[in-house]
ROROKOL-727441 format. One record per residue (C-alpha): y negated, x negated, z negated; residue in three letters. Coordinates in steps of 0.05 Angstrom, whole numbers, padded with zeros to 5 digits, always signed. Layout:
BEGIN
YXZALA;...
END
This chain:
BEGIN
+00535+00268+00085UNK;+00571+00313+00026UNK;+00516+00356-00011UNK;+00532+00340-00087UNK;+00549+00399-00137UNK;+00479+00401-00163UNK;+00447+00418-00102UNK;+00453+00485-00082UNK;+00434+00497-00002UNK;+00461+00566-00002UNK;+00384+00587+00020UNK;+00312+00563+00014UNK;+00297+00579-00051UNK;+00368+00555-00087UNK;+00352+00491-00052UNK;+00296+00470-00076UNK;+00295+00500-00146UNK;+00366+00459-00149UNK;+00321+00394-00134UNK;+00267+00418-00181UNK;+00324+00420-00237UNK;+00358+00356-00211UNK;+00286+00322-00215UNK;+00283+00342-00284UNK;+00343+00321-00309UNK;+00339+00263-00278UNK;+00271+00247-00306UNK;+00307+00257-00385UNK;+00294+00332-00398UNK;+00360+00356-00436UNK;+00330+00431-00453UNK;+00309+00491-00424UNK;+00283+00554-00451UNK;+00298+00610-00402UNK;+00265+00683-00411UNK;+00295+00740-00366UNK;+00269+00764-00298UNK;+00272+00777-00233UNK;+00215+00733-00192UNK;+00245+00671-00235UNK;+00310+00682-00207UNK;+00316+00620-00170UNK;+00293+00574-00230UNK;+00339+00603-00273UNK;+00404+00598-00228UNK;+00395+00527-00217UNK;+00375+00511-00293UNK;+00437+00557-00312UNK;+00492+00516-00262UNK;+00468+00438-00269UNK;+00508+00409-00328UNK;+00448+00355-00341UNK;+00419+00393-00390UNK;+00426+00465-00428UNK;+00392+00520-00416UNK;+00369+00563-00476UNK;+00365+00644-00454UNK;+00308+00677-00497UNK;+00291+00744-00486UNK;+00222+00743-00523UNK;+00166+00701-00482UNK;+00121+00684-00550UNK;+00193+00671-00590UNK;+00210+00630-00531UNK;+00149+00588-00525UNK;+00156+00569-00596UNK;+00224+00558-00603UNK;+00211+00504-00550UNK;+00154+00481-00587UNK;+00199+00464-00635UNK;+00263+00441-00597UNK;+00202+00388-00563UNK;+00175+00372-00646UNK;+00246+00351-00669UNK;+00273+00312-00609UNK;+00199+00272-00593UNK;+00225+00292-00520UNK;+00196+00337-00460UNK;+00226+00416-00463UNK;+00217+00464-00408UNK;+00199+00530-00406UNK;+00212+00583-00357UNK;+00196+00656-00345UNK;+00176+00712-00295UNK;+00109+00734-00267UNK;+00056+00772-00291UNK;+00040+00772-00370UNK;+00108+00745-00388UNK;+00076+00674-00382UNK;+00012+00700-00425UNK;+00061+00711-00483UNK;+00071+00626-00481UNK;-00011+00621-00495UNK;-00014+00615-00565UNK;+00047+00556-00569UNK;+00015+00535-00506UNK;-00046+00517-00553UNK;+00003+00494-00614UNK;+00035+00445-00563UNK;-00033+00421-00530UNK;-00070+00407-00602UNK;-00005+00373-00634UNK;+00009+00332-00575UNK;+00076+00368-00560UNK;+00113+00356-00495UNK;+00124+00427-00459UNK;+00138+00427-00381UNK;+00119+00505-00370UNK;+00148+00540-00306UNK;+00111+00602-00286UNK;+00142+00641-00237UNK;+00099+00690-00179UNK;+00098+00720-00120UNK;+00080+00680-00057UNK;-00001+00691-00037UNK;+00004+00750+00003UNK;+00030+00790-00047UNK;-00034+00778-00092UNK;-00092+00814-00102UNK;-00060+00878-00073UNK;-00031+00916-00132UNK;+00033+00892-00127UNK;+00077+00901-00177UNK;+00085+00847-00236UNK;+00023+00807-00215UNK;-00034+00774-00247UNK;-00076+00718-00231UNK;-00041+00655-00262UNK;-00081+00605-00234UNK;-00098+00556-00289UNK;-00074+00612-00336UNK;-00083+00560-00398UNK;-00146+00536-00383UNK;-00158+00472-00415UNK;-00093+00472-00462UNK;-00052+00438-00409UNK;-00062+00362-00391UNK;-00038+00375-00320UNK;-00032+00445-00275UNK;-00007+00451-00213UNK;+00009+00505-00157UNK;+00066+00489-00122UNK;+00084+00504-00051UNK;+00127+00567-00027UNK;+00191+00536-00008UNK;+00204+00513+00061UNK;+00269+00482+00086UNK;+00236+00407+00106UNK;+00253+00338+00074UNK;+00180+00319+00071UNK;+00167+00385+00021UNK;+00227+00374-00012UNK;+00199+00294-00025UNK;+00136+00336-00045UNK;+00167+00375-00101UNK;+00206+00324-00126UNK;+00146+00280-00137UNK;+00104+00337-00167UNK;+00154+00358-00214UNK;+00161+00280-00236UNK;+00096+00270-00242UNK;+00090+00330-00290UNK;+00141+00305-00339UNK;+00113+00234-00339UNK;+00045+00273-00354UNK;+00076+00298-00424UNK;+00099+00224-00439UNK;+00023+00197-00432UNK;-00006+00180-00494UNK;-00033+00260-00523UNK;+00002+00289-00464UNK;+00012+00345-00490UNK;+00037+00408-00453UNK;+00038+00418-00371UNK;+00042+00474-00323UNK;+00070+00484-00263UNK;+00064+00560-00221UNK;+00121+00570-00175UNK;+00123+00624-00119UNK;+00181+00654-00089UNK;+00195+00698-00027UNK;+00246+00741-00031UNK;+00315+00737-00029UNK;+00312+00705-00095UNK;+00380+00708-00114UNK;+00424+00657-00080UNK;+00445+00692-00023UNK;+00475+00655+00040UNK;+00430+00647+00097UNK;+00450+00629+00168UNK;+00463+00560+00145UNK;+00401+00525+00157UNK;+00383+00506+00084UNK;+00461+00471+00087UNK;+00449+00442+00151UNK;+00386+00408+00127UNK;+00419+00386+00064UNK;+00472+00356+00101UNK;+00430+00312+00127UNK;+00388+00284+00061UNK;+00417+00221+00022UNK;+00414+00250-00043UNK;+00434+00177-00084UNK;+00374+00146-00047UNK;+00331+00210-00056UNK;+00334+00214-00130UNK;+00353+00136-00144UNK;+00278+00119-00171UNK;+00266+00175-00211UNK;+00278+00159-00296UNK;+00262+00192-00361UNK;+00191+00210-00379UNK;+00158+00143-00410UNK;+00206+00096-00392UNK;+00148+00062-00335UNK;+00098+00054-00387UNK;+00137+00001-00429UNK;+00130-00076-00412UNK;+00201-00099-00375UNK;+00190-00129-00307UNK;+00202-00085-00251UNK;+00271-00094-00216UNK;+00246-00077-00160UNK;+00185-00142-00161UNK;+00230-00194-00140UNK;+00215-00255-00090UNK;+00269-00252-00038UNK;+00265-00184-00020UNK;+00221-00152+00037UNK;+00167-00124+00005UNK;+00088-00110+00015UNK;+00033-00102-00029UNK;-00013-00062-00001UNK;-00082-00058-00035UNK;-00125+00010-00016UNK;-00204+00017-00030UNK;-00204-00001-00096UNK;-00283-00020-00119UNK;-00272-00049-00187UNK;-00330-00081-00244UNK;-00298-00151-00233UNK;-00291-00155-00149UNK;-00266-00233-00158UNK;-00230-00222-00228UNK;-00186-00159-00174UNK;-00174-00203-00131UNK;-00153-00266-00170UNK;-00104-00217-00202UNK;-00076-00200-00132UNK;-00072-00262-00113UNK;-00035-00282-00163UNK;+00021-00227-00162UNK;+00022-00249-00080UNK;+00027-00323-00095UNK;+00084-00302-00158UNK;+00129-00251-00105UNK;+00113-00290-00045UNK;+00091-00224-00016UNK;+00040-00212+00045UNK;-00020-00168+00016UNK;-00041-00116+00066UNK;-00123-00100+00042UNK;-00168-00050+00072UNK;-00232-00063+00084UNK;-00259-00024+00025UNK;-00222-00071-00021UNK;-00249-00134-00051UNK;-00199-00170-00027UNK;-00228-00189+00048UNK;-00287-00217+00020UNK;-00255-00254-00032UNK;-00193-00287+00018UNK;-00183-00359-00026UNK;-00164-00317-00083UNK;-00112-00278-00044UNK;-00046-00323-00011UNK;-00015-00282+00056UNK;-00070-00233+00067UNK;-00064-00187+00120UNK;-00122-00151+00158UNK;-00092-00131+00217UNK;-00039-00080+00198UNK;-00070-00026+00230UNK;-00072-00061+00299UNK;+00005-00090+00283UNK;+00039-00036+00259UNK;+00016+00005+00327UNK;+00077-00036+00370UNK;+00135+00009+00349UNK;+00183-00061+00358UNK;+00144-00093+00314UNK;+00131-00047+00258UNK;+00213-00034+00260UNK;+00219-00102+00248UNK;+00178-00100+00179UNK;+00196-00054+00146UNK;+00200-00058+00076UNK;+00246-00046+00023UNK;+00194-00044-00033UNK;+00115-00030-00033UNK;+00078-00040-00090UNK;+00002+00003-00083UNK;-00056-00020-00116UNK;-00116+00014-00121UNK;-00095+00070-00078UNK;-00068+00080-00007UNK;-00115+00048+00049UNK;-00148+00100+00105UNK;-00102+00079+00155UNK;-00067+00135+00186UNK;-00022+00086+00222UNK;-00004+00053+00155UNK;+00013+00108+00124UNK;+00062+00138+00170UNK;+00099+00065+00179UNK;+00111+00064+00101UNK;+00127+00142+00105UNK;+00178+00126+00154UNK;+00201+00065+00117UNK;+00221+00098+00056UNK;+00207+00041+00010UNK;+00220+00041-00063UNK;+00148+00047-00075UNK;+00109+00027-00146UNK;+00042+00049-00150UNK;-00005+00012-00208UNK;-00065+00058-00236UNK;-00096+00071-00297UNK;-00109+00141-00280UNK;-00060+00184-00304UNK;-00057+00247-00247UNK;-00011+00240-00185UNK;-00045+00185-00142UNK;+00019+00185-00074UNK;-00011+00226-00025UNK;+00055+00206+00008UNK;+00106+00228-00036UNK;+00148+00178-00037UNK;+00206+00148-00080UNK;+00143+00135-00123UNK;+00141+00104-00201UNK;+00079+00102-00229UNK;+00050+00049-00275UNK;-00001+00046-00321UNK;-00007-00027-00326UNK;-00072-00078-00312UNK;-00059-00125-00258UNK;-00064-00187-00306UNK;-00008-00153-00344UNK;+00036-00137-00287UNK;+00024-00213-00266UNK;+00055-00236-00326UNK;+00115-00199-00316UNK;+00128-00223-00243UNK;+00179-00283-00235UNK;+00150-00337-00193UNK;+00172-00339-00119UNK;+00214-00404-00103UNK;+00186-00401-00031UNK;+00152-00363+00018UNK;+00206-00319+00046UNK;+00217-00313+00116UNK;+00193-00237+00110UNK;+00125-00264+00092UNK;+00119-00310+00144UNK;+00132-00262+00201UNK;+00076-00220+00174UNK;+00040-00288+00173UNK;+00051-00298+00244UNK;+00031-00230+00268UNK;-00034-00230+00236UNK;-00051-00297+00261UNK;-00044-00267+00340UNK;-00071-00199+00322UNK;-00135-00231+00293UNK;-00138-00286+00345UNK;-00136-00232+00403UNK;-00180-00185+00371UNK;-00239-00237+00349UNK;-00241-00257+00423UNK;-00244-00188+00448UNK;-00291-00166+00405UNK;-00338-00229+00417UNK;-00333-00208+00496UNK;-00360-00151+00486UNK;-00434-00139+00507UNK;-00443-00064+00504UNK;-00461-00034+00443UNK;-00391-00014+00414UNK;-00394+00021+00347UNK;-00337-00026+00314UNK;-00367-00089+00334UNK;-00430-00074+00292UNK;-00382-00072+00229UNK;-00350-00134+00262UNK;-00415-00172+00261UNK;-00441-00152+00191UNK;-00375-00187+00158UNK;-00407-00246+00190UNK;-00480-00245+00178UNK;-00496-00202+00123UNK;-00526-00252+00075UNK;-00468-00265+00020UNK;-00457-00214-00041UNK;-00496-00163-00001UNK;-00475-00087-00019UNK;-00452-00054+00038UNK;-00444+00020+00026UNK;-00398+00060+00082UNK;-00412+00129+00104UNK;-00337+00168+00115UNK;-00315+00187+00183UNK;-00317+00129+00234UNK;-00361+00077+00187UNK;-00303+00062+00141UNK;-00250+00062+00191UNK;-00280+00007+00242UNK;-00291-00027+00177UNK;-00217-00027+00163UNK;-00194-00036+00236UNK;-00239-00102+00246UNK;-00265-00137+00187UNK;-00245-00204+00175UNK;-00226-00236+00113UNK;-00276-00282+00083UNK;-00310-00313+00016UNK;-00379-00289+00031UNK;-00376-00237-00037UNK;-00401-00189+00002UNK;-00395-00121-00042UNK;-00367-00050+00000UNK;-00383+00015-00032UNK;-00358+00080-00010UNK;-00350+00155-00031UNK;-00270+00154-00017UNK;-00261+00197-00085UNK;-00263+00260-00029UNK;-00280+00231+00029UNK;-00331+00270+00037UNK;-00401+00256+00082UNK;-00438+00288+00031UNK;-00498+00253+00000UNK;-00488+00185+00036UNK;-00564+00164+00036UNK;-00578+00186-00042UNK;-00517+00150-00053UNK;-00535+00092-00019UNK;-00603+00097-00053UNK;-00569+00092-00115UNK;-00533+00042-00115UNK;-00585-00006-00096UNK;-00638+00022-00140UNK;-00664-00025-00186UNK;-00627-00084-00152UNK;-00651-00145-00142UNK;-00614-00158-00087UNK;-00620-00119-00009UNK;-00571-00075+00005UNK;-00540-00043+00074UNK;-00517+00024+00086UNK;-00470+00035+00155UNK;-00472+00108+00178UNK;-00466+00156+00231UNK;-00521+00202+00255UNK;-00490+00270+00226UNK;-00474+00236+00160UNK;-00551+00208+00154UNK;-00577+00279+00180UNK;-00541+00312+00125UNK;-00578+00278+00073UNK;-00646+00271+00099UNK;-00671+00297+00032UNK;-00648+00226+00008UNK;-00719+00206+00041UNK;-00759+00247-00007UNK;-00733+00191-00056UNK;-00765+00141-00025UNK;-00834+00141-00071UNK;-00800+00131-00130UNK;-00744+00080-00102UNK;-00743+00010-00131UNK;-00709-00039-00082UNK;-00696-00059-00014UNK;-00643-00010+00041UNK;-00626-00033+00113UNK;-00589+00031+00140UNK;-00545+00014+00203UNK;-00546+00078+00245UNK;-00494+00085+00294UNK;-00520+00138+00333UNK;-00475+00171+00379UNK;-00502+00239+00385UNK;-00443+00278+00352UNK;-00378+00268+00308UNK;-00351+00207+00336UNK;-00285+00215+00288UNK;-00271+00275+00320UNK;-00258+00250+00387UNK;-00197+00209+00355UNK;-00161+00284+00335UNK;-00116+00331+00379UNK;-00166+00385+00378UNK;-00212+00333+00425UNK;-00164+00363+00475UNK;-00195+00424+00470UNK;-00253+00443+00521UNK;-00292+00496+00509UNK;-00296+00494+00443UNK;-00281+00425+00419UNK;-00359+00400+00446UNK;-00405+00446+00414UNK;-00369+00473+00358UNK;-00325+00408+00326UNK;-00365+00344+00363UNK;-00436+00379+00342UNK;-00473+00337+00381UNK;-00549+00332+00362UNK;-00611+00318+00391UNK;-00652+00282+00335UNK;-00708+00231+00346UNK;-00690+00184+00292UNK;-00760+00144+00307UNK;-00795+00207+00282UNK;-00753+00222+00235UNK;-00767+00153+00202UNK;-00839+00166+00211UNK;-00837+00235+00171UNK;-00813+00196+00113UNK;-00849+00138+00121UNK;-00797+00095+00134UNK;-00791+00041+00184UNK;-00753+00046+00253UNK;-00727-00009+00297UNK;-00686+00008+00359UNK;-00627-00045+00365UNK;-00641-00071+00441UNK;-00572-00120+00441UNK;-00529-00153+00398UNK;-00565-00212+00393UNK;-00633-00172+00365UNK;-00580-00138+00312UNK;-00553-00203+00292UNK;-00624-00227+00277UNK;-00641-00167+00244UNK;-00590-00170+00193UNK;-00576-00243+00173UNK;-00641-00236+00133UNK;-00654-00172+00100UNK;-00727-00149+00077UNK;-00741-00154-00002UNK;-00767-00089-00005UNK;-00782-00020+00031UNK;-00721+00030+00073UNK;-00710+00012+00131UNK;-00679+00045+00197UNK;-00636+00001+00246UNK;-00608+00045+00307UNK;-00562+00034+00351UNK;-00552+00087+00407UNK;-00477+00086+00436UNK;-00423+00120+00477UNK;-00382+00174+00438UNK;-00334+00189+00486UNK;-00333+00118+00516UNK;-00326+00075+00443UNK;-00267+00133+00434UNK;-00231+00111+00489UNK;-00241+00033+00489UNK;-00218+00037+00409UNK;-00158+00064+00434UNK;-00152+00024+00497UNK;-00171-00044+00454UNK;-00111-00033+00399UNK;-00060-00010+00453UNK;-00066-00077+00490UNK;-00071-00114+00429UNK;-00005-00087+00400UNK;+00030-00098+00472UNK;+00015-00177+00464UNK;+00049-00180+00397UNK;+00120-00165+00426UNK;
END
């Protein structure tokens, strides 16, 4: 492919501070103000050749800073601001305030050394980590420049992202810290960074990207249109209204004629007759590399987040759909960094402003089909099996949990069987879960929490190093007001960990990542007062959860294979994905 004239692959850094600038101008910044100096180099270069917008040389940071201040008050549009390392940037503070209490739109560059030039007297360096405190709306480090398409999607999307940030209602100013390794000037390398650039569709890469603001007014989406192949894919959203969420999906599915993939955190699987094509075997689906060629998708629209799926996440990373993600939050929410716009819209809003679909397109019915075998296959493997396999206990609490029971999900393994095998339904049944950082942290107090007060029994599915991490939770039991059921899975170590590379490991992977433990969970309940009932089959758990207990904490264990449950999860999803071809 021909590298266009605003990209400059002479070495790493011109190449991506050329997309940095492209990004900008592409995203409706027209100005830059440009102090002198040498660590900024590669900024300035790239601001100083692309003809998209002009660039402003100022020798005086504070001058500078201001002068963009008011370049930003006259046009009512986003002006950037660039300078060296050290206390250059300082000099921007007090316009940095100006901007941030006036609601002015300044994109502030920062330039500075890479990390292993701080904290080591060298030359020219402070600390400029979140150097304006509060006074920006959004602060970011970015990367040191690497020649890879997946960083270069990365600083694309970051820089985006910060302009839109300025656009937000009270925006305000942003910052943005940029390291550089030396050479800095743009000095030929052995041709890699061309080589690489060669290679990149630069139309396609920058084709979604538009001026600051322009996603936040009402025109429908050119992209939401029935015919084409596209997904919505709804992560683990847990909204006030669970049915009111997933009416409003349903209705954009039923309007686009779109399949709706939903993890298991989502309302969506226990709300199914709101929600037309639903899909809640991706996971197992996607895994036949045939198959998940087959459907790709042109667009993806994101609601509520991206699902835990690992496998889901690399098909639509490989896909390179136009991608529209829906959130009311305003910070960066593509972990992928893709050819991402950003909405700030409500569901019920965006429904309004999707045509209605004709027909069920022929995209939506080979999703349609898949799902149908995937779920057939793995309901009758799952119902086969007698051992005490850590998914099936998920499997079977979709099924006789009584209806709008909360279910809160401890991280690691918990939330993913939950994802890989539960069924959609009606039965209202409520999922909590602390996917904010995914953390194991507090699961019990959390738990605790949530059903506190309620009038209503709730479940808690965990792991035994996620429950021994919060024992304190116990201590809360005098003062607790409600009824818990905690599902233990008890598999004497980090069963997640089994599914990663470093399993392969051996010594250390055992003792030092697995951390298998040793607790008595029957005394442990005892300590605390708490009851204890060791799960003998599946037919005792079954009983013991179709009717829950009005009151009191109670401990349901189930002992299993780490290593073993590992292996048939694996095993299970292979063979299921080799029927689908």
């Amino acid at each position: 492919m021909e590298t266009p004239q605003f990209i400059d692959p002479r070495n790493t850094n011109s190449l991506w501070a050329s997309v940095m600038v492209e990004t900008l101008v592409r995203c409706g910044v027209k100005h830059a103000v440009v102090s002198p100096g040498s660590r900024s180099t590669p900024l300035t270069m790239a601001l100083a050749r692309n003809p998209g917008l002009e660039a402003i040389p100022v020798l005086d940071e504070r001058s500078a800073a201001f002068f963009a201040l008011g370049l930003a008050k006259q046009r009512l549009e986003p002006v950037v601001l660039v300078c060296t390392s050290g206390t250059a940037a300082a000099n921007y503070f007090p316009a940095v305030i100006e901007a941030h209490e006036s609601g002015v739109p300044l994109v502030v560059f920062t330039a500075d050394r890479p990390p292993e030039m701080r904290a080591c007297a060298s030359g020219q360096t402070i600390d400029q980590q979140k150097l304006f405190g509060s006074y920006v709306s959004f602060y970011h480090e970015l990367a040191v420049p690497e020649l890879s398409e997946p960083l270069l999607r990365y600083v694309r999307q970051a820089v985006a992202h910060a302009v839109g940030r300025t656009g937000t209602p009270g925006g305000g100013p942003v910052h943005l810290n940029v390291s550089f390794r030396d050479p800095l000037p743009p000095l030929a390398d052995d041709g890699a960074a061309a080589k690489l650039a060669a290679t990149i569709d630069w139309t396609r890469f920058f084709s979604h990207l538009e001026a600051a603001g322009a996603t936040a007014t009402l025109v429908p989406p050119p992209a939401l249109l029935p015919g084409v192949h596209g997904v919505i894919v709804v992560g683990p959203a847990q909204p006030a209204d669970p049915a009111g969420f997933a009416a409003a999906v349903g209705e954009i599915s039923r309007r686009l004629g779109w399949p709706v993939l939903a993890e298991g955190l989502s309302p969506l699987r226990n709300h199914a007759g709101h929600v037309p094509h639903l899909v809640t075997t991706y996971d197992i689906v996607l895994r036949h590399a045939a198959v998940a060629e087959r459907l790709k998708p042109e667009v993806v629209l994101c609601l509520g987040g991206w699902p835990t799926s690992k496998v889901l996440r690399a098909w639509v990373e490989a896909s390179a759909p136009a991608i529209w993600l829906i959130s009311d939050r305003p910070e960066n929410r593509d972990a992928l960094h893709g050819r991402t716009r950003q909405l700030g819209i409500s569901l019920a809003a965006l429904a309004t402003l999707v045509p209605e679909s004709p027909d069920v397109n022929g995209y939506q019915r080979m999703w349609a089909n898949y799902e149908e075998r995937a779920r057939t296959a793995l309901e009758h493997r799952l119902q086969g099996e007698a051992v005490l396999f850590e998914p099936k206990a998920a499997w079977l609490l979709a099924q006789h949990l009584p209806a709008e029971t909360t279910l809160v999900l401890a991280n690691s393994m918990p939330v993913r069987d939950v994802e890989y095998v539960w069924p959609a339904g009606n039965r209202a049944i409520r999922p909590l879960c602390n996917r904010g950082a995914n953390g194991i942290d507090g699961t019990l107090s959390t738990a605790l929490g949530a059903t506190h007060g309620s009038e209503r029994p709730a479940v808690l599915l965990t792991g035994d190093l996620t429950l021994l991490h919060d024992t304190n939770g116990f201590l809360l039991r005098a003062k607790f007001r409600g009824a818990l059921t905690i599902v233990l899975i008890n598999n004497r170590g980090g069963g997640i960990f089994e599914h990663l590379p470093i399993a392969q490991f051996e010594p250390p992977f055992e003792e030092f990542i697995a951390t298998p433990q040793e607790a008595d969970f029957a005394k442990l309940a005892a300590t605390y007062g708490v009851d204890h009932v060791l799960v003998r089959d599946w037919a005792h758990f079954t009983s013991l959860v179709s009717t829950l207990p009005a009151t009191r904490i109670r401990l349901l264990e189930l002992r299993t294979d780490r290593k073993r449950d590992a292996a048939l999860r694996k095993q299970i999803f292979a063979e299921l994905a080799a029927t689908l071809a």
